[in-house]
C-alpha positions in Angstrom: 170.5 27.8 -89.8 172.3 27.6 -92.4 175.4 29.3 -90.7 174.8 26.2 -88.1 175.1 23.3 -91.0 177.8 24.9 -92.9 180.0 24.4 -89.5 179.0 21.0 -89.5 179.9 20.0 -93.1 182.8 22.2 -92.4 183.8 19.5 -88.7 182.6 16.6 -90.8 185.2 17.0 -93.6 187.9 17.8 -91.2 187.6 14.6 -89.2 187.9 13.2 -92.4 191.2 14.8 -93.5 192.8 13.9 -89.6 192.0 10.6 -89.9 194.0 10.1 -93.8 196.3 12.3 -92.3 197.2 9.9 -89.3 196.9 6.7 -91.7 199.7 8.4 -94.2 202.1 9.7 -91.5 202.0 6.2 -90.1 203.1 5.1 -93.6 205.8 7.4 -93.8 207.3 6.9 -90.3 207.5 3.1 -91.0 209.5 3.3 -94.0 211.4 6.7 -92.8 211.9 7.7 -89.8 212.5 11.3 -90.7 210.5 13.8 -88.6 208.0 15.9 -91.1 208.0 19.5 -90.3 204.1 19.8 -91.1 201.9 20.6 -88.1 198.9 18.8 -86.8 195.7 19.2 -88.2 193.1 20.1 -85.0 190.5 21.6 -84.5 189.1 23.9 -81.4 186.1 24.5 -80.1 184.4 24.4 -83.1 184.4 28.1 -84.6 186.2 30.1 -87.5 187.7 28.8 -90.7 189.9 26.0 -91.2 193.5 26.4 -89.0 196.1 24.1 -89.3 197.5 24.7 -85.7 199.5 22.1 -84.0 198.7 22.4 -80.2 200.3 19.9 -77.5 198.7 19.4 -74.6 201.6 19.9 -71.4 202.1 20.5 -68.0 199.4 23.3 -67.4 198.3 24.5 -70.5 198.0 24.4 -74.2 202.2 25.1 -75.7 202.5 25.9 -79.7 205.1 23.4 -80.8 204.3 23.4 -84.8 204.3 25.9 -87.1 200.9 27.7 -88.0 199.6 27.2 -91.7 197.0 29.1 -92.6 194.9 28.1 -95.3 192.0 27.8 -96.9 191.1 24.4 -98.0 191.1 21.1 -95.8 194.2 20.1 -93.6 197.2 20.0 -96.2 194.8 20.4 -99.0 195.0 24.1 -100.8 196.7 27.1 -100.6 198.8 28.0 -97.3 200.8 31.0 -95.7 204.0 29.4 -93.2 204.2 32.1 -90.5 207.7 31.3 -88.7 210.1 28.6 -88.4 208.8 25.3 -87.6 210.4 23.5 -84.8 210.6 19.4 -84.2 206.6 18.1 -83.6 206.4 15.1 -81.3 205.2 11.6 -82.5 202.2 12.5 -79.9 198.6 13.5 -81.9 196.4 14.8 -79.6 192.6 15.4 -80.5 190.8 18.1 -78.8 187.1 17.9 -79.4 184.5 21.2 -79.1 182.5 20.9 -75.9 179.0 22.7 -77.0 177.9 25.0 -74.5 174.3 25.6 -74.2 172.9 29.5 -74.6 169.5 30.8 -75.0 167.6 30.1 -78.0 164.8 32.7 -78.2 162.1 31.0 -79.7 158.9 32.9 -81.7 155.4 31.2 -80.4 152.4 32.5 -82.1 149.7 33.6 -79.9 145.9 35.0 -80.7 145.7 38.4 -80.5 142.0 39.9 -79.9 140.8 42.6 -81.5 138.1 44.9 -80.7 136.0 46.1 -84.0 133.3 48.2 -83.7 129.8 47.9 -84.5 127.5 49.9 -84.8 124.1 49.2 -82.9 121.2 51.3 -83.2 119.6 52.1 -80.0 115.8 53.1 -80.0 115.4 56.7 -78.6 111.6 57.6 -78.0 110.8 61.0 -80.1 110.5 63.5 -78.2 112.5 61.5 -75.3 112.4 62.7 -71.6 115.1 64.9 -70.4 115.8 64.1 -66.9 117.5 67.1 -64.9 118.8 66.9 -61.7 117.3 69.5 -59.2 119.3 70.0 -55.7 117.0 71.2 -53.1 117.5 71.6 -49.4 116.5 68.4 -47.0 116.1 69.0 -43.2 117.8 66.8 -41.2 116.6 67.1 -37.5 119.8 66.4 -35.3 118.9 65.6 -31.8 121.3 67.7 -29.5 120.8 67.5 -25.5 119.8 71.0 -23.9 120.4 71.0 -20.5 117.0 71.8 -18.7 117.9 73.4 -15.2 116.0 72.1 -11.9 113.4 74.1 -11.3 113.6 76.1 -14.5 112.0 79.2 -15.1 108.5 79.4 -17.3 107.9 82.0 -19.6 104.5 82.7 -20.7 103.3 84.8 -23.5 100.8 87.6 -23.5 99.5 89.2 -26.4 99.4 92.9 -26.6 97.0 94.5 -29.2 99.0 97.0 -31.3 97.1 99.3 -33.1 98.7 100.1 -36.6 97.4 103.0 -38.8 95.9 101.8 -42.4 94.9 104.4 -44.7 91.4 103.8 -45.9 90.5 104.7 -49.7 88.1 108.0 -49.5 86.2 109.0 -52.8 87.8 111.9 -54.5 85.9 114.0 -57.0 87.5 114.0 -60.6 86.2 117.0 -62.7 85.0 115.7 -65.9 84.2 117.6 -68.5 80.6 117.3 -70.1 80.6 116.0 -73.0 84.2 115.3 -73.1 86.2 114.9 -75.9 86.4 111.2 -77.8 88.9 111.0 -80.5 88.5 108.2 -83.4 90.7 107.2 -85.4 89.8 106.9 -89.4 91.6 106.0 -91.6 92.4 107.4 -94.4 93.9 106.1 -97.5 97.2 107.3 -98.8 97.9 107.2 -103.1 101.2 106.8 -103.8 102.5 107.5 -107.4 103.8 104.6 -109.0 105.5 105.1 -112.9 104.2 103.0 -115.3 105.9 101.1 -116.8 108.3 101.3 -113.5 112.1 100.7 -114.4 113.7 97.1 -113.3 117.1 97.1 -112.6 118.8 93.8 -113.6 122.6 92.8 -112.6 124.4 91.4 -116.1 127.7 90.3 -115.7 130.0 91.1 -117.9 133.9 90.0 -118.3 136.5 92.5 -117.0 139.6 91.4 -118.3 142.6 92.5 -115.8 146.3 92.9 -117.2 148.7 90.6 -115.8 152.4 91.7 -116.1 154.4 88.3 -117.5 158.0 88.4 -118.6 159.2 87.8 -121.7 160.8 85.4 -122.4 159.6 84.3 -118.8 161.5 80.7 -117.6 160.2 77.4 -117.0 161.9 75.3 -114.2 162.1 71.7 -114.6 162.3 68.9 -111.9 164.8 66.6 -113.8 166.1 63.6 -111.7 169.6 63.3 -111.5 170.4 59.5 -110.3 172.6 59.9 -106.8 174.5 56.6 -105.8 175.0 55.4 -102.0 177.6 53.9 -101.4 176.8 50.2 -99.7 179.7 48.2 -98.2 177.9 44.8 -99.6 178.7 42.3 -97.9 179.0 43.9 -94.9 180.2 41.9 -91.4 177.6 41.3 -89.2 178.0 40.6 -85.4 176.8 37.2 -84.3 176.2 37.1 -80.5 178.0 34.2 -78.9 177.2 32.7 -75.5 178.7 35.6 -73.2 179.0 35.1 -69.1 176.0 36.1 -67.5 176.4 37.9 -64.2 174.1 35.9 -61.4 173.1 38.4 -58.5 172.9 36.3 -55.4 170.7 37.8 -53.0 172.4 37.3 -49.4 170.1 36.6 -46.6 170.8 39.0 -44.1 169.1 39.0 -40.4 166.4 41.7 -39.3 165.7 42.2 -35.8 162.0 43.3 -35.6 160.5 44.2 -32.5 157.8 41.6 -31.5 155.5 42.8 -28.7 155.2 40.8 -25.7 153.3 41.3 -22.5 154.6 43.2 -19.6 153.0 42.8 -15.9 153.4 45.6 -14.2 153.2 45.4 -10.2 150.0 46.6 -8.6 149.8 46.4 -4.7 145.8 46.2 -4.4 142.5 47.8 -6.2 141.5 50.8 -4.3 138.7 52.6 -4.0 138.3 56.0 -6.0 135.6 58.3 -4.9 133.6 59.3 -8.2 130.8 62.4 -7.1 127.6 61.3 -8.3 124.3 63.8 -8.7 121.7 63.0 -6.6 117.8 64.4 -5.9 117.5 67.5 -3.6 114.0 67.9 -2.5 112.9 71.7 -3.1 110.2 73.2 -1.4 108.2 75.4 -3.9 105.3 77.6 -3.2 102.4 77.4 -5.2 99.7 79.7 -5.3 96.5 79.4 -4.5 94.5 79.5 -7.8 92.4 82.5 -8.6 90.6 83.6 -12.0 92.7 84.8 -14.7 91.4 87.6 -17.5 92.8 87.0 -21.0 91.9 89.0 -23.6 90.9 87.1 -26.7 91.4 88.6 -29.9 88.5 87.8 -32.6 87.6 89.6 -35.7 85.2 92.3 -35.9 84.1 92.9 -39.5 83.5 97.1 -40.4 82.7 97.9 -43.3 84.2 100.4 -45.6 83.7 102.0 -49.1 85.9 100.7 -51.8 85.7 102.3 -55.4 84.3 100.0 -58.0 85.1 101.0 -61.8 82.1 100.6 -64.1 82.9 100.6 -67.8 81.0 103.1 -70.2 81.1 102.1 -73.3 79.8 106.0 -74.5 78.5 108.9 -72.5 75.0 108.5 -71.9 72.0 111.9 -71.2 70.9 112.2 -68.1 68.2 114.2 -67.5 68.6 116.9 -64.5 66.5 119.5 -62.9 67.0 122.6 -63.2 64.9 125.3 -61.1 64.1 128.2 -62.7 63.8 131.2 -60.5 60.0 132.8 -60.6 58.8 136.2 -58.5 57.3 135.5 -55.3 55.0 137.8 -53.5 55.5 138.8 -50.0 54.0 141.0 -47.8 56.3 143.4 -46.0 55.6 146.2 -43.1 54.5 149.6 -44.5 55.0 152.3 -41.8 51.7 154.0 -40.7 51.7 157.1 -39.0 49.7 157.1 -35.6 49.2 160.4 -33.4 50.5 159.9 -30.4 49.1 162.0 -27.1 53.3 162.6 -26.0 56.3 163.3 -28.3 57.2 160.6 -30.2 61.2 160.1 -30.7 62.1 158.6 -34.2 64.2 155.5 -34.2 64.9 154.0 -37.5 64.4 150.4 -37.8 66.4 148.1 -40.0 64.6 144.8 -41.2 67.2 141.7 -42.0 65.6 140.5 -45.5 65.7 136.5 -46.4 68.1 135.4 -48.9 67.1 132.7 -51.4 69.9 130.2 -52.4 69.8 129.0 -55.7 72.5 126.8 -56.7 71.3 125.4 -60.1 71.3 128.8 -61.6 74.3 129.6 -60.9 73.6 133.1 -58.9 72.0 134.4 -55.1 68.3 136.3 -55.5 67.7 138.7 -52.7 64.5 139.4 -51.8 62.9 142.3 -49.6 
C-alpha cells in the first residue's frame, strides 16, 4: 500500500515538473532560438525511479533521440549522470501516459471456522449391567428340490426282525468278610512343642554404610559460558514484487467422436414354420394286483422279567447276630449181632459187609461216623 501511493506522489510531482518544464522552454525559444541539448522529461508506464529519457515517437517504434540523464530528484532538479553525447531534440514533446493493466488482487475474507470441543456426558450404566453375547447356532433351512418319482415306482416296505443281543445280568457274588473286622479310628493326639521363653526377636536396623567414591583432585568444573555469535543480515535486502506476468490460456479444441449408436436391423424371414417339440404324454399300464389275503406281523411289545439287582444297605457298626450252632450228642442205634444157628447141611461162611450212615455236620466244622 504504501509502495502503491509512493508511485503516485512520485507521477503527481512529475506531471508537475513537465508542465514548468514546457512553460520555460517556450520562454526560451521565443527570445532564443537556440536548440537546448537537455532531454525530455517523460515518463513510461509508470514503474522505477525517476528517468529523464527523451523518447520520440516515429515510424514503427519508440527511437532514442536525447541524451539519457539519470538522476535522482525531479526532471532537471538534483543530481544527474550524462551517459553519451546528446544529439539535436526536435521542437516535438510527446507525452506518453501508463496504461494500468489489471492483475489479480488476492483478497483475505474471513470466514467462521467450527470447532468441535468435547464434552463430557455422563451416561447411566445400570450396576451390574447386562452383558449381551452373541451365540451362533445352526438354523435349518428346508430347500425344496424336485426328485424325480418314476411311473410305476417301486415300494419298499419294512419288516422288523427281532435281534437278540446278549446282556450280562448282575449275579450276587460272595465277599468273605471277616468277623468282627477290623475298624480303625482316628484319635488324636496332642503334640507339645518346645517353645524358649523368652523366645529371641530378630529386628532389621538399618544402619549407614558409607561407600568410597574415587574423586580427582583437583577435579574440573566445566562451565557453559555464552559466547555472543553474529549473523550476518543483508538489511535491507531486495525483495521480488510480482508484476502482472502473461498467463498461458489452454483452449480446449472441440474435436468429433464417432460413437456407435444402435439402430434396428430387419432381418429377412420367408414364413413361421412349424417346429416339432416332443411332448410326454400318459401311457396306460396294466398292473396286476393281488387278490388280498391275511398278513402276520409280528408285534413287538414289552414283556417285563424280573431280575435281582444288589442293593447296598449302610451299617453304621457291626451288629450280633445270634446263630445256631448244633452240638453233636451220641445217639443210640441198634445194629445186627450175628447169632449162630445149627443148621441140618454144611453151612459155607460168607462175610457180610454193612454200609454204615454218615452224619453231616456242617456247623461243627467235622463228619461223625456212626456204626
Amino acid at each position: 500500500m504504501m509502495k502503491k501511493l509512493l508511485l503516485f506522489t512520485i507521477l503527481v510531482l512529475a506531471a508537475v515538473a513537465v508542465r514548468a518544464e514546457a512553460e520555460e522552454k517556450k520562454e526560451v525559444d521565443s527570445s532564443d532560438k537556440k536548440p537546448t541539448k537537455r532531454g525530455l522529461l517523460t515518463l513510461g508506464y509508470g514503474y522505477g525511479g525517476d528517468y529523464d529519457n527523451g523518447y520520440l515517437l516515429g515510424q514503427g517504434g519508440y527511437g532514442l533521440e536525447g541524451g539519457i540523464t539519470l538522476g535522482t530528484g525531479l526532471g532537471h532538479y538534483g543530481y544527474g549522470i550524462d551517459l553519451g553525447h546528446s544529439t539535436a531534440i526536435e521542437k516535438t514533446i510527446t507525452l506518453v501516459k501508463g496504461v494500468p493493466v489489471p492483475y489479480p488482487v488476492e483478497k483475505h475474507i474471513p470466514y467462521p471456522v467450527i470447532k468441535n470441543i468435547a464434552v463430557p456426558v455422563k451416561v447411566p450404566v445400570p450396576q451390574p449391567y447386562p452383558v449381551e453375547k452373541h451365540v451362533p447356532y445352526p438354523v435349518k433351512v428346508p430347500v425344496k428340490v424336485p426328485v424325480p418319482v418314476p411311473q410305476p415306482y417301486p415300494v419298499e416296505k419294512i419288516v422288523h426282525v427281532p435281534v437278540h443281543v446278549p446282556v450280562d445280568k448282575p449275579y450276587p457274588v460272595k465277599v468273605l468278610v471277616p468277623q468282627p473286622y477290623p475298624v480303625e479310628k482316628h484319635i488324636p493326639v496332642p503334640v507339645k512343642v518346645p517353645v524358649p521363653q523368652p523366645y529371641p526377636v530378630e529386628k532389621p536396623v538399618p544402619f549407614p554404610v558409607k561407600v568410597p567414591v574415587h574423586v580427582p583432585q583437583p577435579y574440573p568444573v566445566y562451565k557453559n559460558v555464552p559466547v555472543p555469535v553474529k549473523v550476518p543480515v543483508d538489511r535491507p535486502y531486495p525483495v521480488h514484487v510480482p508484476q502482472p506476468y502473461p498467463v498461458e490460456v489452454i483452449k480446449h479444441i472441440h474435436v468429433p467422436v464417432d460413437r456407435p449408436v444402435p439402430y434396428e436391423v430387419k432381418v429377412p424371414v420367408d414364413r413361421p414354420y412349424a417346429v416339432h417339440v416332443e411332448k410326454p404324454y400318459p401311457v396306460p399300464v396294466k398292473v396286476p394286483v393281488p387278490a388280498p389275503y391275511p398278513v402276520e406281523k409280528p408285534v413287538a411289545y414289552p414283556v417285563e422279567k424280573p431280575y435281582p439287582v444288589p442293593v447296598k444297605v449302610l451299617v453304621d457298626r457291626p451288629v450280633p447276630v445270634p446263630i445256631e450252632k448244633h452240638i453233636p450228642y451220641p445217639v443210640e442205634k441198634p445194629y445186627a449181632v450175628p447169632v449162630k444157628v445149627p443148621i441140618p447141611y454144611p453151612v459155607v461162611h460168607t462175610p457180610v459187609v454193612h454200609d454204615a450212615p454218615i452224619a453231616h455236620n456242617y456247623h461243627g466244622g467235622y463228619y461223625d461216623y456212626h456204626h
